[in-house]
mmJSON file of the N, C-alpha and C atoms, coordinates in Angstrom:
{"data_MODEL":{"atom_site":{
"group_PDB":["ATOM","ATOM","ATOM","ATOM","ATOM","ATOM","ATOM","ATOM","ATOM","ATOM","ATOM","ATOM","ATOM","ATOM","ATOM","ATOM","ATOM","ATOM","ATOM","ATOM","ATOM","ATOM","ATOM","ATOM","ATOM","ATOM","ATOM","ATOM","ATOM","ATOM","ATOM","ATOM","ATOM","ATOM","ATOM","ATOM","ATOM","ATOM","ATOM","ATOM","ATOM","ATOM","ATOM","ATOM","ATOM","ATOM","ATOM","ATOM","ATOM","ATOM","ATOM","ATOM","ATOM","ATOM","ATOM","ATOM","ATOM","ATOM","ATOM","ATOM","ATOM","ATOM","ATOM","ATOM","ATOM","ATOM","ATOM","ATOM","ATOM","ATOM","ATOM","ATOM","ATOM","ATOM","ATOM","ATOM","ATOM","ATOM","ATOM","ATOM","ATOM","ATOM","ATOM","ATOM","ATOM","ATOM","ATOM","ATOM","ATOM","ATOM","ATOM","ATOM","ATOM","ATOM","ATOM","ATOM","ATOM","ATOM","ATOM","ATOM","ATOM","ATOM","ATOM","ATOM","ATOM","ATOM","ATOM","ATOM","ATOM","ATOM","ATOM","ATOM","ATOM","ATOM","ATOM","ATOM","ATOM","ATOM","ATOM","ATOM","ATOM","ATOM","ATOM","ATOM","ATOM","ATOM","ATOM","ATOM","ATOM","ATOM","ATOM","ATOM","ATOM","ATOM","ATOM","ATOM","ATOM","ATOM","ATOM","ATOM","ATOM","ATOM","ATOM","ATOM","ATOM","ATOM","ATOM","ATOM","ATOM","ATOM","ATOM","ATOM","ATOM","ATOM","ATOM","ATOM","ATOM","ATOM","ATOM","ATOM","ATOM","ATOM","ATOM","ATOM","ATOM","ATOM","ATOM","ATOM","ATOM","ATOM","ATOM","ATOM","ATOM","ATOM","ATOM","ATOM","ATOM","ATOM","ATOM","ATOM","ATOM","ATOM","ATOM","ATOM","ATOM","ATOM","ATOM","ATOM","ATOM","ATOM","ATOM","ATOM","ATOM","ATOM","ATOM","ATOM","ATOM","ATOM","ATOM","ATOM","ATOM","ATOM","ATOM","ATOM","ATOM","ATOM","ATOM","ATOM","ATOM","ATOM","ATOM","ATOM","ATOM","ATOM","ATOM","ATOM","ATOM","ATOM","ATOM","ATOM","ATOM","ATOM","ATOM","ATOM","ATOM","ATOM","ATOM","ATOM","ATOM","ATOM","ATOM","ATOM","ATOM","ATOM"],
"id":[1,2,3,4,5,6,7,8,9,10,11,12,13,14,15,16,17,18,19,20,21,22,23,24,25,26,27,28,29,30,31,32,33,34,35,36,37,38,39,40,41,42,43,44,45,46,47,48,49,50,51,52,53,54,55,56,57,58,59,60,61,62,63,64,65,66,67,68,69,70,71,72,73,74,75,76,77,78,79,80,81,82,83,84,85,86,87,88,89,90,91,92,93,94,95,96,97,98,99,100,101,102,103,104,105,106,107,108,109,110,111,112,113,114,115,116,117,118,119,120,121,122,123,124,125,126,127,128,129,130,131,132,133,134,135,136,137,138,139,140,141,142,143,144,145,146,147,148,149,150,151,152,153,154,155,156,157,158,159,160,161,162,163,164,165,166,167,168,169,170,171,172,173,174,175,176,177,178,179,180,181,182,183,184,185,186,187,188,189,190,191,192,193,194,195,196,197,198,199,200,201,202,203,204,205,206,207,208,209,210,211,212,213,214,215,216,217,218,219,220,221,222,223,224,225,226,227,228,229,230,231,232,233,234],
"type_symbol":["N","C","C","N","C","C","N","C","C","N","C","C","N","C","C","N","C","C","N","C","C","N","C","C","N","C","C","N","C","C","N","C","C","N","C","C","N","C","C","N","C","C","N","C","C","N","C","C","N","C","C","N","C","C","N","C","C","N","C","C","N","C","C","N","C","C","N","C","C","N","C","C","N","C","C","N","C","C","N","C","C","N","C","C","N","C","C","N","C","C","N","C","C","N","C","C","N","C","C","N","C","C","N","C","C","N","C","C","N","C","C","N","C","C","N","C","C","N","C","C","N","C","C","N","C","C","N","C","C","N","C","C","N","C","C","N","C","C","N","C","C","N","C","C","N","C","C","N","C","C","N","C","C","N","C","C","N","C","C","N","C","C","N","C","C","N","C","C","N","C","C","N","C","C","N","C","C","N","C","C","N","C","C","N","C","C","N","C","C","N","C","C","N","C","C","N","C","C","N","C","C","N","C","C","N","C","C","N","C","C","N","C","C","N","C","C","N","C","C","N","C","C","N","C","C","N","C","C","N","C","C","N","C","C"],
"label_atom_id":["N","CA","C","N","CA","C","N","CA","C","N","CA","C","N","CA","C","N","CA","C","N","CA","C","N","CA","C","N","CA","C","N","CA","C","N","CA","C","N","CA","C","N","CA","C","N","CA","C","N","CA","C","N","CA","C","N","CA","C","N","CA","C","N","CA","C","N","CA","C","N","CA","C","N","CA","C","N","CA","C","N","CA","C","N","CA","C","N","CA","C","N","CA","C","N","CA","C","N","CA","C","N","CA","C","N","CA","C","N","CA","C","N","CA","C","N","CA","C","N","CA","C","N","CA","C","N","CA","C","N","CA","C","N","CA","C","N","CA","C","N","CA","C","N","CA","C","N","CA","C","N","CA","C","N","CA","C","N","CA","C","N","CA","C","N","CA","C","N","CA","C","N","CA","C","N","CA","C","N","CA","C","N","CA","C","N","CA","C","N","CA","C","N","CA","C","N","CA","C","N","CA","C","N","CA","C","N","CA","C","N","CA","C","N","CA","C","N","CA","C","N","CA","C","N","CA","C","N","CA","C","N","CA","C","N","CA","C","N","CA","C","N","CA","C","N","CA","C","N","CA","C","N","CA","C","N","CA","C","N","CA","C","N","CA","C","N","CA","C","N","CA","C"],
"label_alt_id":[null,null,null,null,null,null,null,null,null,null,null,null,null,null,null,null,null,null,null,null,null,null,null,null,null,null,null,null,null,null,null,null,null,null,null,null,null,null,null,null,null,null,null,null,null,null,null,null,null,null,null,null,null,null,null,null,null,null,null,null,null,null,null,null,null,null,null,null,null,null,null,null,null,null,null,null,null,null,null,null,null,null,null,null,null,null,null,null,null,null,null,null,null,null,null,null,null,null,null,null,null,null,null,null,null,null,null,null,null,null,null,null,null,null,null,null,null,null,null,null,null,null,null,null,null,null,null,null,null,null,null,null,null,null,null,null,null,null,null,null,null,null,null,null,null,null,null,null,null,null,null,null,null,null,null,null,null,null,null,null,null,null,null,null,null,null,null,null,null,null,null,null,null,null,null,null,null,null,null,null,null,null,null,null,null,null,null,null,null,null,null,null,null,null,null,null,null,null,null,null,null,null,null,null,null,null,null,null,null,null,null,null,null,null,null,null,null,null,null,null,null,null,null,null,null,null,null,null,null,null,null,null,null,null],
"label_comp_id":["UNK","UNK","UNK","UNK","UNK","UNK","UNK","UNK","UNK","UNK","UNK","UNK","UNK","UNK","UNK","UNK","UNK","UNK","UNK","UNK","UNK","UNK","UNK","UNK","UNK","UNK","UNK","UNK","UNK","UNK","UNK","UNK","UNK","UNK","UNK","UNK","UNK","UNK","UNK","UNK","UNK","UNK","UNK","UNK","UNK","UNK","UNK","UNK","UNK","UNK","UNK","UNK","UNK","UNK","UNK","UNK","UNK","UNK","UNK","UNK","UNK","UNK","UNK","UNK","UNK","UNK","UNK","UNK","UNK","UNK","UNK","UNK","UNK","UNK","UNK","UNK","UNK","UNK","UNK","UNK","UNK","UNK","UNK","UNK","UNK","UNK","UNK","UNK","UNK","UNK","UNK","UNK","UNK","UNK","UNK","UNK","UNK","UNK","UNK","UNK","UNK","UNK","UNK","UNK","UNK","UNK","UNK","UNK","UNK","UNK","UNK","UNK","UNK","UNK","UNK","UNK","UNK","UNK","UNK","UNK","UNK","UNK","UNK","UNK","UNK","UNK","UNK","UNK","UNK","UNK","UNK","UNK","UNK","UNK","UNK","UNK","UNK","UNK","UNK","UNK","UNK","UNK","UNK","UNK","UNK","UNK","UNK","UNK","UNK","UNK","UNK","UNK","UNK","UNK","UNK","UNK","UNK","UNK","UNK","UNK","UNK","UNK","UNK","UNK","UNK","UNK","UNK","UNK","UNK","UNK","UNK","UNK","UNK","UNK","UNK","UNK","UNK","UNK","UNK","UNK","UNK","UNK","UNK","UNK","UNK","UNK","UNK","UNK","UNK","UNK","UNK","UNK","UNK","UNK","UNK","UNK","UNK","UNK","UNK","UNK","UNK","UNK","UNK","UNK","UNK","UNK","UNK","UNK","UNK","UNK","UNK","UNK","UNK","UNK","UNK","UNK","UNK","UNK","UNK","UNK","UNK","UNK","UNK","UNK","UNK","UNK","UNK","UNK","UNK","UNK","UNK","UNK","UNK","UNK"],
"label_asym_id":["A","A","A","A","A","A","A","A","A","A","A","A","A","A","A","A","A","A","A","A","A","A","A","A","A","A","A","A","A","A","A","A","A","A","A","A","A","A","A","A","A","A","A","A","A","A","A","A","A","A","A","A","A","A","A","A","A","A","A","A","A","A","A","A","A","A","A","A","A","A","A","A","A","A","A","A","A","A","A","A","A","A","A","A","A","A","A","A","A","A","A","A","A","A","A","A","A","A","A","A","A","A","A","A","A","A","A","A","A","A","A","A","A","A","A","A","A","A","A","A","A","A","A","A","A","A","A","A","A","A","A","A","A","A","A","A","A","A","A","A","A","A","A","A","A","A","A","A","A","A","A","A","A","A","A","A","A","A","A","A","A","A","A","A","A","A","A","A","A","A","A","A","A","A","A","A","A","A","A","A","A","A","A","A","A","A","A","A","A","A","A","A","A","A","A","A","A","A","A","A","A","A","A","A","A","A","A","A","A","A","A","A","A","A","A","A","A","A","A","A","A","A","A","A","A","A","A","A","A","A","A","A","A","A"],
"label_entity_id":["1","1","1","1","1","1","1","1","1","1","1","1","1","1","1","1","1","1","1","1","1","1","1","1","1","1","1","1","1","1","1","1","1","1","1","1","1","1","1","1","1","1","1","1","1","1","1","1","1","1","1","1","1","1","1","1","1","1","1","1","1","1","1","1","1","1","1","1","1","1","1","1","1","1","1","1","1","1","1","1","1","1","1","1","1","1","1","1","1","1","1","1","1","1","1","1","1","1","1","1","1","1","1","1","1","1","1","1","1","1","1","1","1","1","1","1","1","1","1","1","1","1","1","1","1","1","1","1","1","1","1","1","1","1","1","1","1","1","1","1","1","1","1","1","1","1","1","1","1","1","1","1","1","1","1","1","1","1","1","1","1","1","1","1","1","1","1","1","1","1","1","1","1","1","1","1","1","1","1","1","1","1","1","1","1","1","1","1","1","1","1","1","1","1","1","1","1","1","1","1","1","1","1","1","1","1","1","1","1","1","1","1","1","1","1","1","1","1","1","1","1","1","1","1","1","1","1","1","1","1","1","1","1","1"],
"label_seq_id":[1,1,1,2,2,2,3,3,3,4,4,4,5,5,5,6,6,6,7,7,7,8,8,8,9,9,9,10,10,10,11,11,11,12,12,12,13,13,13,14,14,14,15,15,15,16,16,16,17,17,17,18,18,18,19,19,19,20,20,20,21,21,21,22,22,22,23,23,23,24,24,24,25,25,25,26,26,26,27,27,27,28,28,28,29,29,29,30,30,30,31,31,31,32,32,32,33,33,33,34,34,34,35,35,35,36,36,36,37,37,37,38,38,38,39,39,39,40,40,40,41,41,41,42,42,42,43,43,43,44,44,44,45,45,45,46,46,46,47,47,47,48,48,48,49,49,49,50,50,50,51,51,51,52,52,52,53,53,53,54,54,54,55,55,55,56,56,56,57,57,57,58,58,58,59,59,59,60,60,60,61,61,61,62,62,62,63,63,63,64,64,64,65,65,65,66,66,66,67,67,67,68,68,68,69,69,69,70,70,70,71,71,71,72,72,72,73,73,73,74,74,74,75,75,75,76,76,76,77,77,77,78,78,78],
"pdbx_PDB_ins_code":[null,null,null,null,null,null,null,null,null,null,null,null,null,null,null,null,null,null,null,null,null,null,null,null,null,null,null,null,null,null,null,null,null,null,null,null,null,null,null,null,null,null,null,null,null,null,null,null,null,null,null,null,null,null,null,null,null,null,null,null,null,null,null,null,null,null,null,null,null,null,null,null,null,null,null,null,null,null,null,null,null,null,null,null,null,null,null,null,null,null,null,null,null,null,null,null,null,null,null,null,null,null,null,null,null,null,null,null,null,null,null,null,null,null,null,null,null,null,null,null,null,null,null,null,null,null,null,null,null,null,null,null,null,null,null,null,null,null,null,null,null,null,null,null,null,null,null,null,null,null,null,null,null,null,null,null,null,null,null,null,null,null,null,null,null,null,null,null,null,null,null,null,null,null,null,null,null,null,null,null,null,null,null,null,null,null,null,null,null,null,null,null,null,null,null,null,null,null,null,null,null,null,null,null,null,null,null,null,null,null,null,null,null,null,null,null,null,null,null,null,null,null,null,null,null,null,null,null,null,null,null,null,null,null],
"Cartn_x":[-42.821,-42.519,-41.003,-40.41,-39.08,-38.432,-37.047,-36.316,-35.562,-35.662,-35.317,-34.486,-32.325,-31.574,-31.442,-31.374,-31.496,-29.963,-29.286,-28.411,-28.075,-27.387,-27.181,-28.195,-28.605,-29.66,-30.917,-31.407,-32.336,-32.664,-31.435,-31.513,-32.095,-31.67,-32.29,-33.712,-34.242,-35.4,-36.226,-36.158,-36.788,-36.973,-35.709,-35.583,-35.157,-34.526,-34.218,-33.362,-33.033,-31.529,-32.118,-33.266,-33.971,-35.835,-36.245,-37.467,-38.218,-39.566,-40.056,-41.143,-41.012,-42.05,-42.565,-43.902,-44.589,-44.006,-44.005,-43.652,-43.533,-43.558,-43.493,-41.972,-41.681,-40.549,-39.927,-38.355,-37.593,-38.513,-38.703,-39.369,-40.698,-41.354,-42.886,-42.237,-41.396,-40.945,-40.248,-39.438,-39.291,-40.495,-41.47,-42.706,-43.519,-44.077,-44.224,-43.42,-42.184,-41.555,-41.673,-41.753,-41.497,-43.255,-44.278,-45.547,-45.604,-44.346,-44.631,-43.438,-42.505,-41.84,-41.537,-42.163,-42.018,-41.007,-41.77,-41.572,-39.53,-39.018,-37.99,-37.168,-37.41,-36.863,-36.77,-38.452,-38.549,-37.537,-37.534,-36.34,-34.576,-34.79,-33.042,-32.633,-33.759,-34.001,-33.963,-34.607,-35.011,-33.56,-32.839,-31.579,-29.932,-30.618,-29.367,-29.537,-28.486,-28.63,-29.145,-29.655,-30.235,-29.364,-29.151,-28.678,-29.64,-29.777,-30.71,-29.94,-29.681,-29.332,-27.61,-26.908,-25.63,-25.674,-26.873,-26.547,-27.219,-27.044,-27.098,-28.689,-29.274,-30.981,-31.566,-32.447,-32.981,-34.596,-35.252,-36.757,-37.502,-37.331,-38.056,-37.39,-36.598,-35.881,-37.186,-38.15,-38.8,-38.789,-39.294,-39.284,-40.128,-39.244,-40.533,-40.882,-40.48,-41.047,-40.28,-39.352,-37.868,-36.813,-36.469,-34.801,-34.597,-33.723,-32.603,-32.369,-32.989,-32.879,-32.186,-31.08,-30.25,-30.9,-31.021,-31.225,-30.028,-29.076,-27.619,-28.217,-28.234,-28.746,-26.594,-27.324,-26.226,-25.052,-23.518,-22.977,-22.349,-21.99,-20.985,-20.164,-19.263,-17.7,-16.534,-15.382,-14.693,-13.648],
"Cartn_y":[28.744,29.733,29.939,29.884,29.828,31.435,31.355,32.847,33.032,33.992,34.232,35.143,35.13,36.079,36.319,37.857,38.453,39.226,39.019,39.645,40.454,41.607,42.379,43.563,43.106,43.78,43.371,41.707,41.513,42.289,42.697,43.081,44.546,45.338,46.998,46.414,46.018,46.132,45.866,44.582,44.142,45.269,45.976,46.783,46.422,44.823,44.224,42.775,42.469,41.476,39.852,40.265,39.133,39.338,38.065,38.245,36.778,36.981,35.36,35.342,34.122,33.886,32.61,32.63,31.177,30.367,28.972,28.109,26.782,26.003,24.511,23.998,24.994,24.503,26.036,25.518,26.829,27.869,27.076,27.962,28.649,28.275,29.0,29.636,30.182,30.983,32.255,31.829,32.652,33.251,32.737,33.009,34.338,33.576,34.776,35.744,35.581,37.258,37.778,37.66,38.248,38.612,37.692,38.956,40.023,39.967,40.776,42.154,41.711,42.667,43.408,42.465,43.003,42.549,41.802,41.019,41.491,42.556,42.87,41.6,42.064,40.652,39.836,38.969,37.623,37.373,38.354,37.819,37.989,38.432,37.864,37.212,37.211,36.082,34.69,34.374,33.038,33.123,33.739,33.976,33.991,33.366,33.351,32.468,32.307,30.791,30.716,29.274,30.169,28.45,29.088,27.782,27.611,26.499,26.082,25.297,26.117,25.794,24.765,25.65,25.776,24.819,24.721,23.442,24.122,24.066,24.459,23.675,24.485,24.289,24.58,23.904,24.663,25.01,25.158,25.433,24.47,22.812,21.99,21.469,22.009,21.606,21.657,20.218,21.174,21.665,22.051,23.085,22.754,22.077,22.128,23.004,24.53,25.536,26.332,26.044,26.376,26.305,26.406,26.439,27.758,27.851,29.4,29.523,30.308,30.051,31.747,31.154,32.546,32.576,33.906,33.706,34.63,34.686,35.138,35.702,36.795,37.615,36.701,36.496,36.136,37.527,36.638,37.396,37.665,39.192,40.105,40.132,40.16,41.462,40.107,40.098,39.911,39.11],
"Cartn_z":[141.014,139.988,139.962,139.223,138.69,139.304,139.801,139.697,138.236,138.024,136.593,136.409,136.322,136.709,134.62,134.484,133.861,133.561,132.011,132.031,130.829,131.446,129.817,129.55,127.843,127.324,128.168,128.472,129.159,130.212,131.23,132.008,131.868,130.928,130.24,130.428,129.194,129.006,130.484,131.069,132.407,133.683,133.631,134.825,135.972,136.127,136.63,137.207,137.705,137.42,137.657,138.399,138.723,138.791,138.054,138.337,138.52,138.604,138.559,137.637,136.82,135.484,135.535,135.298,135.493,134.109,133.84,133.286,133.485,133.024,133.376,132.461,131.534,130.445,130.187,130.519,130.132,128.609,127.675,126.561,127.112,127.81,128.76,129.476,130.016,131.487,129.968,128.959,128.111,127.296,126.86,126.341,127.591,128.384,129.585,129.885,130.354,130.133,128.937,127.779,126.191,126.535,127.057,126.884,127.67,128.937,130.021,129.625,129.127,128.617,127.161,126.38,125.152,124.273,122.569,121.805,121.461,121.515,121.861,122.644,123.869,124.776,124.439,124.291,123.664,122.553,121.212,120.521,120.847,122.024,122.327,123.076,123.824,124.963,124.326,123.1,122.438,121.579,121.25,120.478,121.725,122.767,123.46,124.266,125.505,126.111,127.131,127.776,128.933,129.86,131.2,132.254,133.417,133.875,134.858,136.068,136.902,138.28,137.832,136.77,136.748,135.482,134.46,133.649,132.256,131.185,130.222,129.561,129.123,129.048,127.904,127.517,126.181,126.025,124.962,125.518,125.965,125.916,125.766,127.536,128.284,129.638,130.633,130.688,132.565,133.493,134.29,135.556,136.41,137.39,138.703,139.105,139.219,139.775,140.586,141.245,141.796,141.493,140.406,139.512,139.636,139.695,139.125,137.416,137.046,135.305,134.971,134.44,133.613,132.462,131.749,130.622,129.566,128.913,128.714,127.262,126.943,125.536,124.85,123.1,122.65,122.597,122.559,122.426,121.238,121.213,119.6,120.374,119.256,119.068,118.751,118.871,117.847,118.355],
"occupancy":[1.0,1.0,1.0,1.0,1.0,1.0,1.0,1.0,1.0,1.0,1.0,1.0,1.0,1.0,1.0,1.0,1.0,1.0,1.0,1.0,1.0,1.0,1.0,1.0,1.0,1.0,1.0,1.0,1.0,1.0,1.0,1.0,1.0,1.0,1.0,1.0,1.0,1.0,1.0,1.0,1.0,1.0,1.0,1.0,1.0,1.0,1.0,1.0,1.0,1.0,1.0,1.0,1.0,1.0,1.0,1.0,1.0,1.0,1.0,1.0,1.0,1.0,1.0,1.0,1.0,1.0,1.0,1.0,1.0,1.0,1.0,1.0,1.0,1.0,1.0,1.0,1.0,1.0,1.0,1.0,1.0,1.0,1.0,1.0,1.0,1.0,1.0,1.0,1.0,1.0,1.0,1.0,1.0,1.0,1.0,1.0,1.0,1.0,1.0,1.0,1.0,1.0,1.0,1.0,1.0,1.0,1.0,1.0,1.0,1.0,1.0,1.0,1.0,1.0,1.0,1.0,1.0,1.0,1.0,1.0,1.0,1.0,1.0,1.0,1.0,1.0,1.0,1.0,1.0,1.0,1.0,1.0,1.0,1.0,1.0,1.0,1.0,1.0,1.0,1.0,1.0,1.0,1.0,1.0,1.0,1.0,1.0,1.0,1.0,1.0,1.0,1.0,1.0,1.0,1.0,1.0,1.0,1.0,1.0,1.0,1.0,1.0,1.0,1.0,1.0,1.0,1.0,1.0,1.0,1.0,1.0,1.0,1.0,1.0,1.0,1.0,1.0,1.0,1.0,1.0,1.0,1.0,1.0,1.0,1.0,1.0,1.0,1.0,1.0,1.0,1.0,1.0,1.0,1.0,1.0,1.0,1.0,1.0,1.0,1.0,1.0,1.0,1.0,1.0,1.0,1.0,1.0,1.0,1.0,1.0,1.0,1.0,1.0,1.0,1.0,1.0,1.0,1.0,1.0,1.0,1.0,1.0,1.0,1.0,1.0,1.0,1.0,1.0,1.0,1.0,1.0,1.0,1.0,1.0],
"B_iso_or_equiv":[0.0,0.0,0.0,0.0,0.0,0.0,0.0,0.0,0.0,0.0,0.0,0.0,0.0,0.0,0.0,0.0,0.0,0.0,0.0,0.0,0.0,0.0,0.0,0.0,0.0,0.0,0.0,0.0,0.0,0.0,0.0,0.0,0.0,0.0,0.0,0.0,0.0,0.0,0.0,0.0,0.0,0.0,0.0,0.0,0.0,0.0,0.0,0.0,0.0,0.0,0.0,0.0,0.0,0.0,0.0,0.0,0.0,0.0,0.0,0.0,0.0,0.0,0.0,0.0,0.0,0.0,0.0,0.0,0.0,0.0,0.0,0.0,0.0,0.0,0.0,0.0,0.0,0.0,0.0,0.0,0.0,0.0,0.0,0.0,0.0,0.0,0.0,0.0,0.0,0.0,0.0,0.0,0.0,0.0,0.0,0.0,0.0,0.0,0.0,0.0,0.0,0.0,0.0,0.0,0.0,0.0,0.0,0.0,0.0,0.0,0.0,0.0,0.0,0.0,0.0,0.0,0.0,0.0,0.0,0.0,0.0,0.0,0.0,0.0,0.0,0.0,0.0,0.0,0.0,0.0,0.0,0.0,0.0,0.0,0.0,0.0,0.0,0.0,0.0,0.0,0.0,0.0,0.0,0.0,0.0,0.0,0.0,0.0,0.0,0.0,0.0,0.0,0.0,0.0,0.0,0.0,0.0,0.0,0.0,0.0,0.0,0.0,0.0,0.0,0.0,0.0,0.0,0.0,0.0,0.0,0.0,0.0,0.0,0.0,0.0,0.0,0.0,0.0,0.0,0.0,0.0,0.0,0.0,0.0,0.0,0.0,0.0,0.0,0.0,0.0,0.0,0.0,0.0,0.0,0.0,0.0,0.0,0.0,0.0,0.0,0.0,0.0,0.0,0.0,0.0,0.0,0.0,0.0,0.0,0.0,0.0,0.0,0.0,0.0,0.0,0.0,0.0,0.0,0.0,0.0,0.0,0.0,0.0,0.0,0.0,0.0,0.0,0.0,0.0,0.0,0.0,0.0,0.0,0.0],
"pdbx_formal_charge":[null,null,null,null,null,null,null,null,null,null,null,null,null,null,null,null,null,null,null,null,null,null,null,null,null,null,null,null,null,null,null,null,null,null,null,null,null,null,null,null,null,null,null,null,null,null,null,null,null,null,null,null,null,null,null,null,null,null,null,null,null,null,null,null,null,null,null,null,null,null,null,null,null,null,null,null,null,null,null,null,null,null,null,null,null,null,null,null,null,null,null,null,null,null,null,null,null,null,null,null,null,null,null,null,null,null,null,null,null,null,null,null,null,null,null,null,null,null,null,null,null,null,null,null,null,null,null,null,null,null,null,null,null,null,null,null,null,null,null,null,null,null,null,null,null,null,null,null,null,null,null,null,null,null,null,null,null,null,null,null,null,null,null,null,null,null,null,null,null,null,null,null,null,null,null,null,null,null,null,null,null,null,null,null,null,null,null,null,null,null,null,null,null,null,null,null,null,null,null,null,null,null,null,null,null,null,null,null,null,null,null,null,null,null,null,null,null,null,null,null,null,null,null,null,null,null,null,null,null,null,null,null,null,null],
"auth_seq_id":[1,1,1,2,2,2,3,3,3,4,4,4,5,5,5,6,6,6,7,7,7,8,8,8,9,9,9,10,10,10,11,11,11,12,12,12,13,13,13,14,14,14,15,15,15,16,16,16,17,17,17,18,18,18,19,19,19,20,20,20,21,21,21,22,22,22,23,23,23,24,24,24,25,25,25,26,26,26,27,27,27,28,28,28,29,29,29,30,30,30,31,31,31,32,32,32,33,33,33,34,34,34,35,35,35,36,36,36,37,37,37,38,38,38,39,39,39,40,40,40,41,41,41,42,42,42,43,43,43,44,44,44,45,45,45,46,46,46,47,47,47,48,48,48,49,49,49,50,50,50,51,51,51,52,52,52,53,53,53,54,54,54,55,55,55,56,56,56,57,57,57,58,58,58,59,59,59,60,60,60,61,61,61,62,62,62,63,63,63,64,64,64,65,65,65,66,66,66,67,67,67,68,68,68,69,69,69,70,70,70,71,71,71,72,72,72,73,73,73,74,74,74,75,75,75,76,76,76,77,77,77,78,78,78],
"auth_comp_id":["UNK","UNK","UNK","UNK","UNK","UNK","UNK","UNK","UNK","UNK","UNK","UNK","UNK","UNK","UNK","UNK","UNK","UNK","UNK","UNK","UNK","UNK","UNK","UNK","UNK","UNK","UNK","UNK","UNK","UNK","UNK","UNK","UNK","UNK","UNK","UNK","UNK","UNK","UNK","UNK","UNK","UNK","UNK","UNK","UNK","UNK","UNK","UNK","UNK","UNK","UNK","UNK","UNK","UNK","UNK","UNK","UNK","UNK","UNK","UNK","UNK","UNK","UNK","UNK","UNK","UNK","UNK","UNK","UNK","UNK","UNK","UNK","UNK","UNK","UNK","UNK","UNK","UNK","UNK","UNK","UNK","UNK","UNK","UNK","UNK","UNK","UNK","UNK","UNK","UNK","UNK","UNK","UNK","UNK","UNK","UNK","UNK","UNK","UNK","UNK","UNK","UNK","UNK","UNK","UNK","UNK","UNK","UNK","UNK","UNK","UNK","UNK","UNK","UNK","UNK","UNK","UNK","UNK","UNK","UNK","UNK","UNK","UNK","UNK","UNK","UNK","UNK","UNK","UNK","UNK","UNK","UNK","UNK","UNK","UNK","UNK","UNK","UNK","UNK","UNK","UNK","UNK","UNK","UNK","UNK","UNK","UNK","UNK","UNK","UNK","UNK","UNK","UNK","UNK","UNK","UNK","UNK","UNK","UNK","UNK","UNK","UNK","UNK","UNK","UNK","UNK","UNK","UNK","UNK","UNK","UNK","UNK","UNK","UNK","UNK","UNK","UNK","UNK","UNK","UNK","UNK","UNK","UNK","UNK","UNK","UNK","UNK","UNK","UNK","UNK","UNK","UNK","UNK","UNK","UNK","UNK","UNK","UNK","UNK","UNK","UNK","UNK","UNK","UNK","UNK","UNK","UNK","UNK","UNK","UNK","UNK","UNK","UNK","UNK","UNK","UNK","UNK","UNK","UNK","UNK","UNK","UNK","UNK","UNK","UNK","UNK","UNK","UNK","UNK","UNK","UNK","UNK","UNK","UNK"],
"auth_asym_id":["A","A","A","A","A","A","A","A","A","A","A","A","A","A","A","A","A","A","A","A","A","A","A","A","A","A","A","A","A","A","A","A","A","A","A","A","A","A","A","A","A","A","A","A","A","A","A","A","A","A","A","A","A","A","A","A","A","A","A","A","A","A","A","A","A","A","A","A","A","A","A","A","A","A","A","A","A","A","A","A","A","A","A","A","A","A","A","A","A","A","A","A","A","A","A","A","A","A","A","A","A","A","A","A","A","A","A","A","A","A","A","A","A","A","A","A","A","A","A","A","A","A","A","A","A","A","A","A","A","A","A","A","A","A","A","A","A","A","A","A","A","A","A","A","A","A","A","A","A","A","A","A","A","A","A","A","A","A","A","A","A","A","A","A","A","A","A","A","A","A","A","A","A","A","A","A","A","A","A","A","A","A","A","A","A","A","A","A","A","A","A","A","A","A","A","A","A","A","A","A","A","A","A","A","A","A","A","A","A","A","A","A","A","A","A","A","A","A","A","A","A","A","A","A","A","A","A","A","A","A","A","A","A","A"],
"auth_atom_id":["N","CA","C","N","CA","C","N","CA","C","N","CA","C","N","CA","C","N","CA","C","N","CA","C","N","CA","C","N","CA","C","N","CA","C","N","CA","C","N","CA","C","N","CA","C","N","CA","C","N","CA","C","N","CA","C","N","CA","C","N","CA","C","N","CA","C","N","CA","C","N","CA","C","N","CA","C","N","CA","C","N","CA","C","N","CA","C","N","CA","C","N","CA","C","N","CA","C","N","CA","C","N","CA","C","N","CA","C","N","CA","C","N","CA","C","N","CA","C","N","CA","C","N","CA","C","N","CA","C","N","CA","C","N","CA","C","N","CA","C","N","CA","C","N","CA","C","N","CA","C","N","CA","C","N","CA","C","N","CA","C","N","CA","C","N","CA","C","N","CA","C","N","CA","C","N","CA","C","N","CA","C","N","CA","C","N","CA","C","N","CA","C","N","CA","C","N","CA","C","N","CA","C","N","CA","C","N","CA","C","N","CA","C","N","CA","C","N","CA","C","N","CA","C","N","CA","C","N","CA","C","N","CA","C","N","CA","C","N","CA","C","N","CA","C","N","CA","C","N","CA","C","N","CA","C","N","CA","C","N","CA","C","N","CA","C","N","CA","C","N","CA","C"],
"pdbx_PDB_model_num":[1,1,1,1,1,1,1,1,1,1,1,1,1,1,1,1,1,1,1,1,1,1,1,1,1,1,1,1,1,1,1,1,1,1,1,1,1,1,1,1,1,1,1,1,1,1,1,1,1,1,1,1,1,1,1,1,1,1,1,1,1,1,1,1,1,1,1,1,1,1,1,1,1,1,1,1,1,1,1,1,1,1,1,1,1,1,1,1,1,1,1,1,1,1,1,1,1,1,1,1,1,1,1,1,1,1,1,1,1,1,1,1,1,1,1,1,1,1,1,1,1,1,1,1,1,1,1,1,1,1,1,1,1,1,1,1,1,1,1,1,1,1,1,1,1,1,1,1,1,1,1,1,1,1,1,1,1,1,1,1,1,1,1,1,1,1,1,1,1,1,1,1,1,1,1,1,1,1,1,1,1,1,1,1,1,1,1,1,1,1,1,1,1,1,1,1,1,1,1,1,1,1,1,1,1,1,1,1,1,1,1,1,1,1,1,1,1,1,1,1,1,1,1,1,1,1,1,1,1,1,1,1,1,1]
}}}
């Protein structure tokens, strides 16, 4: 099961900086937190970037089950 570091807004909603979400593909580890936290998340979570053990990832990236997966809410301002 994947660690899953959480930042930002993600981090509000979750309650937490880190968590763990089942998945086989960065987009399933995002899918499962968004049912566990709420469709909120899911859309900024799926609207921002996410890195996998220091490497830049997208939904279709696999997962053996032990990666470090950031997930980075996009960024504003100017």
């Amino acid at each position: 099961m994947p660690n899953v570091r959480l930042f930002a807004s993600l981090r509000e909603l979750a309650g937490s900086s880190r968590v763990r979400a089942e998945g086989t593909t960065v987009g399933e580890v995002v899918e499962s937190l968004a049912l566990r936290y709420g469709e909120r998340f899911g859309r900024i979570a799926r609207s921002g970037s996410v890195v996998v053990d220091g490497e830049s990832a997208g939904p279709d990236t696999p997962l053996s089950g032990e990666e470090e997966v950031a997930l980075l809410p996009p960024v504003s301002g100017g």
